[in-house]
C-alpha positions in Angstrom: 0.0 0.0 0.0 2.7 2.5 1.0 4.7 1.0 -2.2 1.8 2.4 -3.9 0.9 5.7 -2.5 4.6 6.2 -3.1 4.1 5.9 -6.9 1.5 7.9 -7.4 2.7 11.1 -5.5 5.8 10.6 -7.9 3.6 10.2 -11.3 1.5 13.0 -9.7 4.4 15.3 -9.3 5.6 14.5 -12.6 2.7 15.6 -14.2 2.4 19.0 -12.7 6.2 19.2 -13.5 5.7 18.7 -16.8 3.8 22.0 -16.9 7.2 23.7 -17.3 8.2 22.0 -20.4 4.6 22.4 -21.8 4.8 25.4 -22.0 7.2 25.7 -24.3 5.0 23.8 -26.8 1.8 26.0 -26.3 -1.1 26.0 -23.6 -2.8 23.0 -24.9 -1.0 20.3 -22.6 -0.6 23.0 -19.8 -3.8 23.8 -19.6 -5.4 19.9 -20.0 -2.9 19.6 -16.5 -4.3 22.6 -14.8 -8.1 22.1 -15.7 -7.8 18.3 -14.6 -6.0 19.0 -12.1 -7.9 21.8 -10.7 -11.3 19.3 -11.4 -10.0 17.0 -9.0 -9.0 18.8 -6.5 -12.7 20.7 -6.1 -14.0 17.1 -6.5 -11.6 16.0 -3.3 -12.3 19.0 -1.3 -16.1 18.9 -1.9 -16.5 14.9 -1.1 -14.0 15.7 2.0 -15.9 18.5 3.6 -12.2 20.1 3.9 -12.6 23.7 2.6 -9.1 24.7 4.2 -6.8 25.1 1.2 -9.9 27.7 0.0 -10.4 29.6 3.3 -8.4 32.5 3.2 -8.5 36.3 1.6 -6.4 35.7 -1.7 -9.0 32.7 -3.0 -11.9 34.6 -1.7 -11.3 37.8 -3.4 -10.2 36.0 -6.5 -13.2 33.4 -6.6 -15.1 36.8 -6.1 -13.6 38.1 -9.3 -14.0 35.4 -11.1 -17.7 35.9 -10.3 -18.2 39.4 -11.3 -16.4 38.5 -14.3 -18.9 36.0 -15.2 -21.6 38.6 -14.8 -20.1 41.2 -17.4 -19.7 38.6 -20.0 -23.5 38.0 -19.4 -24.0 41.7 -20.2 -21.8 41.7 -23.3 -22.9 42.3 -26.6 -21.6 38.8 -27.3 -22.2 36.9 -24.2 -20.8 33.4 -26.0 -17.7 34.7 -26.6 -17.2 36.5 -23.7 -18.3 33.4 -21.2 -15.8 31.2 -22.6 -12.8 33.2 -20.9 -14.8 33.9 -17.7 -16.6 30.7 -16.8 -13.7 28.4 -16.0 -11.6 30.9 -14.9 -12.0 29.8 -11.3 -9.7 27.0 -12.7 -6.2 28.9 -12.0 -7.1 30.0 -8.2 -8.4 26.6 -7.7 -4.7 24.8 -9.1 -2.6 27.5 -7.7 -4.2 25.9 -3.8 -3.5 22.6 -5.3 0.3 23.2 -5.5 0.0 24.4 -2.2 -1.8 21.0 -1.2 0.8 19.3 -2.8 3.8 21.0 -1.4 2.3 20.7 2.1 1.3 16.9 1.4 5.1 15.6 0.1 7.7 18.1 -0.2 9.4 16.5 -3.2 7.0 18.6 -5.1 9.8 21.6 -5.2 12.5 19.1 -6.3 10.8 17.9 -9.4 10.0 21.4 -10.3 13.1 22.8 -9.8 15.0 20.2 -11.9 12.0 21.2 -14.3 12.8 24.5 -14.8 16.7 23.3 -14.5 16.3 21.7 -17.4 14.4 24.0 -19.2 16.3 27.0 -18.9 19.3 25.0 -19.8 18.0 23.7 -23.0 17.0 27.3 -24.2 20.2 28.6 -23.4 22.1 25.8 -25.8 19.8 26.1 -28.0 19.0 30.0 -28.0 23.0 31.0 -28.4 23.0 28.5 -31.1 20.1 30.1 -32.9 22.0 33.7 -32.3 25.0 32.6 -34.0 24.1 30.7 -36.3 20.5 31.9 -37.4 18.8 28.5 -37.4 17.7 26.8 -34.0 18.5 23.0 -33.4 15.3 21.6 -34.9 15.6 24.0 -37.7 13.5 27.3 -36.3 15.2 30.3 -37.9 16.0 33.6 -36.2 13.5 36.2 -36.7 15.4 39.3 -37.8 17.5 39.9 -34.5 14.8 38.3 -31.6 15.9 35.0 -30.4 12.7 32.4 -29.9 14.1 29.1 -29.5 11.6 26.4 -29.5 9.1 28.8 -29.5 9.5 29.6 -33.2 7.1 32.3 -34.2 5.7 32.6 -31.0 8.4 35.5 -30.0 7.6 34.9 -25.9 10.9 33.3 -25.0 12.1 36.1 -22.9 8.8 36.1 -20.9 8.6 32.6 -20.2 12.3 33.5 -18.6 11.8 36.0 -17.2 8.6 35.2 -15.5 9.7 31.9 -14.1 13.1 33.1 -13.1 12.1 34.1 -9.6 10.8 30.8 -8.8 13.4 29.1 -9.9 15.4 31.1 -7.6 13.3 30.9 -5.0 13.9 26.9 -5.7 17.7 27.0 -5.7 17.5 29.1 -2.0 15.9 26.0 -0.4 17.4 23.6 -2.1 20.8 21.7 -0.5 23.8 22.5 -2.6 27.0 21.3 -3.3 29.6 24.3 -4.6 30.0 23.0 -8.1 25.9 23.3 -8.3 26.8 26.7 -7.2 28.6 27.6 -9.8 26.4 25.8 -12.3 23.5 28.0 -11.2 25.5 31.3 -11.6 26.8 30.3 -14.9 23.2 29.7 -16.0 21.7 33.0 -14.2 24.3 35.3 -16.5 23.2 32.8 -19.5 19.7 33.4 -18.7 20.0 37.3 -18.1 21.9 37.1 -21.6 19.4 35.7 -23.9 16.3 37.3 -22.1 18.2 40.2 -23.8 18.5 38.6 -27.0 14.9 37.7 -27.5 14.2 41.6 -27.7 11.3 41.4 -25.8 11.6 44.9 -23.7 8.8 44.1 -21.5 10.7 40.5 -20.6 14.3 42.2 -20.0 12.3 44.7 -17.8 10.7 42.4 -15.7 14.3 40.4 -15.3 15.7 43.9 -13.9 12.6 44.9 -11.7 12.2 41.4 -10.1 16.8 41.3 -9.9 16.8 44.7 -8.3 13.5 43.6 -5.7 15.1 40.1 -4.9 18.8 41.6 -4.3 17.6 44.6 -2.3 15.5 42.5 0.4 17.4 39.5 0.3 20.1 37.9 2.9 22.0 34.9 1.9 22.2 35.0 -1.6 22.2 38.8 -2.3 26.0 39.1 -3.7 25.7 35.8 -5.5 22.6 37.5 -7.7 24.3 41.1 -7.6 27.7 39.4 -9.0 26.2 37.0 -11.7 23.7 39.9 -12.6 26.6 42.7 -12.8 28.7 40.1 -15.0 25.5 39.8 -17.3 25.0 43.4 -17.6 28.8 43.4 -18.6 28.2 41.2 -21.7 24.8 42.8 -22.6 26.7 46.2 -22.4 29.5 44.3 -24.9 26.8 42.8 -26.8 24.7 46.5 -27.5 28.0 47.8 -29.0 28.4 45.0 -31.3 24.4 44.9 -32.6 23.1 48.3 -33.4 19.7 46.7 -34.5 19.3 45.0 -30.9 20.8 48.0 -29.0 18.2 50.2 -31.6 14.9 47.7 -30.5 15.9 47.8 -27.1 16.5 50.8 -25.9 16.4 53.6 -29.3 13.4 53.1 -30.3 10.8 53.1 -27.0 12.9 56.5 -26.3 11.7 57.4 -29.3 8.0 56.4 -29.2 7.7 58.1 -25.5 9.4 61.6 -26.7 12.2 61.0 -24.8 14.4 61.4 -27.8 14.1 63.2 -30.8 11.8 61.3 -32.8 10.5 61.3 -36.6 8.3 60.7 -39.0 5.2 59.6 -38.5 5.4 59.7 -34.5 6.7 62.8 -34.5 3.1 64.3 -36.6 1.2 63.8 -33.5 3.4 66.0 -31.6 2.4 64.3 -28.5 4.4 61.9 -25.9 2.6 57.9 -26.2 2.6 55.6 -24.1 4.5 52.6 -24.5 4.8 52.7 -28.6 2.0 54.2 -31.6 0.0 51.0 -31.3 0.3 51.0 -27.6 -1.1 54.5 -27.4 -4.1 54.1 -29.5 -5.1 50.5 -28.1 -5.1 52.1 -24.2 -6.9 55.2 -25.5 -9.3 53.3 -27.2 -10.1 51.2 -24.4 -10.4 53.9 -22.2 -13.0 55.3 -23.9 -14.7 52.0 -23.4 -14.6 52.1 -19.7 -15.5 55.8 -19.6 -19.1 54.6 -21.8 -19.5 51.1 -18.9 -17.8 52.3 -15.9 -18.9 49.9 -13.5 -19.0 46.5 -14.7 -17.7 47.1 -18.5 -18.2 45.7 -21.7 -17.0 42.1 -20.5 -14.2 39.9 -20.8 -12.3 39.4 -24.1 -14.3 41.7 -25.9 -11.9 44.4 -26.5 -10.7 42.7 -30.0 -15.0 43.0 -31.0 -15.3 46.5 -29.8 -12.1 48.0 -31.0 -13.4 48.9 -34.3 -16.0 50.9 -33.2 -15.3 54.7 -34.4 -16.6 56.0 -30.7 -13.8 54.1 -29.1 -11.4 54.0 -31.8 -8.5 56.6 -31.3 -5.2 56.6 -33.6 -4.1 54.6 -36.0 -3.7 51.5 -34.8 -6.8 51.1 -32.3 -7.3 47.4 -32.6 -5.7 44.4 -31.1 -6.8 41.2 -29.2 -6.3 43.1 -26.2 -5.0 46.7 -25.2 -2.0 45.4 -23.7 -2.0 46.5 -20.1 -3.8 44.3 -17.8 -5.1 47.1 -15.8 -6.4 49.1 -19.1 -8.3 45.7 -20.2 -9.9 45.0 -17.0 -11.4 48.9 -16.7 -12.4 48.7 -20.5 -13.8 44.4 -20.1 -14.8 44.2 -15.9 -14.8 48.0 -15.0 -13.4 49.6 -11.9 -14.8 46.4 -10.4 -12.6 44.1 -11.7 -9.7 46.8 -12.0 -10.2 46.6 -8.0 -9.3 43.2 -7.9 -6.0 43.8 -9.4 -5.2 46.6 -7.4 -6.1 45.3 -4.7 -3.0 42.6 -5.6 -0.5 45.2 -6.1 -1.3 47.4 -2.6 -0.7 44.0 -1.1 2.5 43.7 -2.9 3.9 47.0 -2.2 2.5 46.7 1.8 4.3 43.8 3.0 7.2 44.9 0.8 7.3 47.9 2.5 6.8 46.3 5.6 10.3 43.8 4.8 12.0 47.0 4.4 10.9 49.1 7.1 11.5 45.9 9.7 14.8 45.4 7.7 15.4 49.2 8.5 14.2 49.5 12.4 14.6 46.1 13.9 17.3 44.1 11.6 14.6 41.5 11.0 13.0 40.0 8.0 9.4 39.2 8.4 9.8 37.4 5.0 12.1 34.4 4.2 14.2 34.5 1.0 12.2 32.4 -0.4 9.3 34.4 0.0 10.9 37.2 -1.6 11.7 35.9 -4.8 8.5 34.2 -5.2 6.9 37.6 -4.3 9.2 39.4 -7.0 7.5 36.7 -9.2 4.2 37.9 -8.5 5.0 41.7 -8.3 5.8 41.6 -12.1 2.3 40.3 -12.8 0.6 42.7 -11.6 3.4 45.5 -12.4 0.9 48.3 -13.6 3.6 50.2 -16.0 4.4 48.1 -18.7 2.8 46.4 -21.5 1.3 42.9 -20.7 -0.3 40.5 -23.0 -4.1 39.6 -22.7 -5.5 38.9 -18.6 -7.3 36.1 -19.8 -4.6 34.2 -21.8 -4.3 30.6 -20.9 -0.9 30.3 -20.9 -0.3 33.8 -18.9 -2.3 32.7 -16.7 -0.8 29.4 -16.0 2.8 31.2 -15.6 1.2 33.7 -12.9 -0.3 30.8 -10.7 2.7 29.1 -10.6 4.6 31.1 -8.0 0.9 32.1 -6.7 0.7 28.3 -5.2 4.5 28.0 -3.5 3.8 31.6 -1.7 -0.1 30.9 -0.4 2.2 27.7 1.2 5.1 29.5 2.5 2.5 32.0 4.3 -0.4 29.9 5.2 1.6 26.7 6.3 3.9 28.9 8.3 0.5 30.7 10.3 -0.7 26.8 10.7 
């Protein structure tokens, strides 16, 4: 019986593992895992009577959420293609307490993702620096101008999928026992990693590597000079790099200064003689949709309809107004759930930037740190998904969504467990 308890917490853990990998591929397989996943676990708690893994704030206001969501796609012009993102959504609250169920229930949980994302990361790294150099990935995926993608081929999201999961891995490799030469392993891979996150020319991913870097090595203890040093190292090569890639340095840096006015700009940017937000297409996307929100204030014009409503010439502002989504998370949930699902969201980020405040001013008065290491990174995780000042892709993607409640799971653990 034990024998066989034993085997299947290890083919269970190897299936939510396998989420990492996954995603590589797409959100089919991830999202199959999560949805089952999720399924069963409601199905274990409800014959169980045990509601514990769901009684506290974070579930509660997001099962909340997920409710009022449901209710503006039921007042959307097009309530069938607005329910399909709402109704199910309950499903990534619902997994993110399952990871904490498992993590309480057999620790080896953390192991098996960790060598996951080990893996992972390492594999992208070979193969991404061999798609750089060469122009043609090892299965045959070729470069797309300067962006690296990997495996991801067209899909041009390596540099999130880094630089999302890089604070949980992280937050892995602080708990984990180490030898010195997996030491050095890890900091070889961390410059690696900061590297090609760079290389993708995603500016949104390489900003989300710095502002979760600079969070985890300011309120850190053990580990702080091991990520400033392999950070500083990487920041040398991407320095070397810039000077040696004018159309990378040019994405990267040139060309958003441009869009925002902070340098001199031209052409067709410069006509509209005003400072945008992000980029042209940025600008009209978030104008447009805030003159949705400003027409449904309260409850908006539902969930994923954004890409329906676009077109219409009494939102519409700019040139380039339309998009699957307006591509800032707090934008699309005024425009699609009003200031009542923008509340949810915000509510996320004051809780963020409270108990990070509180880990600084404790850090400050008292030499203490309410908050483990561990808890910081996989709060850094979390802070840059609900990081209000940046372009994000659409709230109700599958496969963002699956990334975000990742680290969502290991934190509820390392804060509820800890109370318990």
């Amino acid at each position: 019986m034990n024998n066989l308890k034993y085997s299947n917490t290890v083919i269970i853990n190897l299936i939510i593992a396998s989420i990492i990998p996954f995603l590589i591929w797409g959100p089919f397989f991830p999202d199959l895992i999560v949805s089952f996943s999720a399924l069963c676990f409601l199905y274990y708690v409800l014959k169980n009577n045990n509601f514990y893994y769901f009684n506290n704030i974070p579930f509660i206001t997001f099962i909340f959420f997920c409710i009022i969501s449901i209710i503006c796609s039921l007042e959307a012009e097009n309530i069938d293609f607005s329910i399909n993102s709402s109704f199910f959504y309950f499903r990534i609250g619902v997994f993110s307490c399952f990871i904490w169920y498992l993590i309480d229930k057999n620790k080896n949980i953390l192991t098996y993702i960790y060598h996951a994302l080990i893996l992972c990361f390492l594999a992208l790294v070979i193969d991404g620096y061999f798609q750089y150099f060469s122009g043609v990935n090892l299965i045959g995926f070729k470069i797309t101008g300067i962006r690296v993608s990997s495996f991801f081929g067209d899909e041009l999201i390596m540099g999130s999928y880094l630089s999302r999961l890089f604070p949980l891995l992280f937050a892995l490799f602080l708990i984990k026992k180490k030898k010195k030469f997996e030491i050095y392993f890890i900091g070889l891979l961390f410059i690696l990693v900061d590297i090609l996150i760079y290389m993708s020319g995603e500016r949104t991913a390489f900003f989300f590597l710095n502002l979760s870097t600079i969070f985890i090595i300011i309120l850190i203890k053990k580990y702080q000079k091991f990520r400033l040093a392999t950070f500083f190292l990487a920041i040398i090569a991407i320095t070397v790099l810039s000077l040696n890639s004018q159309k990378l340095t040019d994405r990267m840096f040139k060309d958003p200064a441009k869009s925002m006015g902070i340098i001199e700009r031209s052409g067709e940017i410069e006509r509209s003689g005003e400072k945008l937000i992000f980029s042209l297409a940025h600008d009209s996307a978030i104008k447009t949709a805030y003159n949705m929100f400003k027409e449904k204030p309260i409850i908006g014009h539902g969930p994923k309809m954004f890409r329906l409503i676009c077109k219409n010439k009494k939102y519409a502002v700019g040139d380039y107004p339309c998009n699957t989504h307006p591509h800032n998370f707090y934008i699309q949930l005024l425009a699609e759930t009003g200031i009542v699902g923008f509340l949810f969201l915000l509510s996320a980020l004051s809780y963020i930037f409270y108990i990070t405040s509180s880990q600084i001013r404790s850090i400050i008065l008292n030499q203490k740190r309410p908050l483990t290491d561990y808890q910081v990174c996989l709060l850094a995780g979390l802070l840059i998904t609900v990081w209000p000042f940046s372009p994000n892709g659409n709230f109700f993607n599958n496969w963002l969504m699956i990334v975000y409640s990742l680290p969502v799971g290991f934190f509820l653990q390392s804060v509820y467990s800890k109370k318990k």
